[in-house]
N, C-alpha and C positions, 0 to 999 in steps of 0.2 A: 381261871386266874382271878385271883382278888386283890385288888389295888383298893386301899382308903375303903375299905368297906362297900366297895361294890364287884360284883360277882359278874364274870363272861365266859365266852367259851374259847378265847383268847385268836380265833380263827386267821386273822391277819399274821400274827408272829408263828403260829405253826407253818403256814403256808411260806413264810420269809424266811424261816429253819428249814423247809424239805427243801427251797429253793438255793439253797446255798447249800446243803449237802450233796443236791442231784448237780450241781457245779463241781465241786468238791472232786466228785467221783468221775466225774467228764473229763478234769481234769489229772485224775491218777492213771484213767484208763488212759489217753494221748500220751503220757510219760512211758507209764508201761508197754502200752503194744503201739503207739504209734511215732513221731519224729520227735518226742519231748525228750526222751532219755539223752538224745544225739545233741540237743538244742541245749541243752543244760551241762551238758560233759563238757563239750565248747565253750559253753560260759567260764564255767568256773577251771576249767583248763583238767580235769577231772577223765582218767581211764574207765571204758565201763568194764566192767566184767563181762563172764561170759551172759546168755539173755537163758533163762529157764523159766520158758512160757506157762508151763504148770504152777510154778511159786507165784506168779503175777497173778494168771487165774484164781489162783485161792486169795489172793489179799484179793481182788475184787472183788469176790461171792463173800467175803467176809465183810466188806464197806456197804454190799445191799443189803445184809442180814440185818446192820447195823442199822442203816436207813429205815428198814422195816419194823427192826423194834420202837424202835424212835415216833414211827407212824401209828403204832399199838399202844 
């Protein structure tokens, strides 16, 4: 990162970027497979569908992919 002409390796903000993504994804997974989906339908007065635990699985293995390139 280079700010005003001086040069880092920016260590602090990547670490507060993984840390807010590995949040991020804590959070998708609880909606997805745990009491979030039920806690949110409630909210907003909202039907869920039926639950297709394969389509969740894949959007999660696609948010760590993400995570990961992110890390790369």
């Amino acid at each position: 990162m280079e700010l005003y002409g001086s040069k880092s390796k920016s260590l602090p903000q990547k670490i507060t970027i993984t840390l807010i993504e590995l949040a991020l994804i804590g959070l998708s997974a609880w909606i997805m497979f745990g009491a979030g989906s039920a806690f949110f339908a409630n909210l907003f007065g909202w039907t869920l569908p039926m639950e297709a635990p394969a389509r969740y699985g894949l959007i999660l293995a696609f948010n760590i992919i993400i995570l990961l390139r992110m890390g790369f």
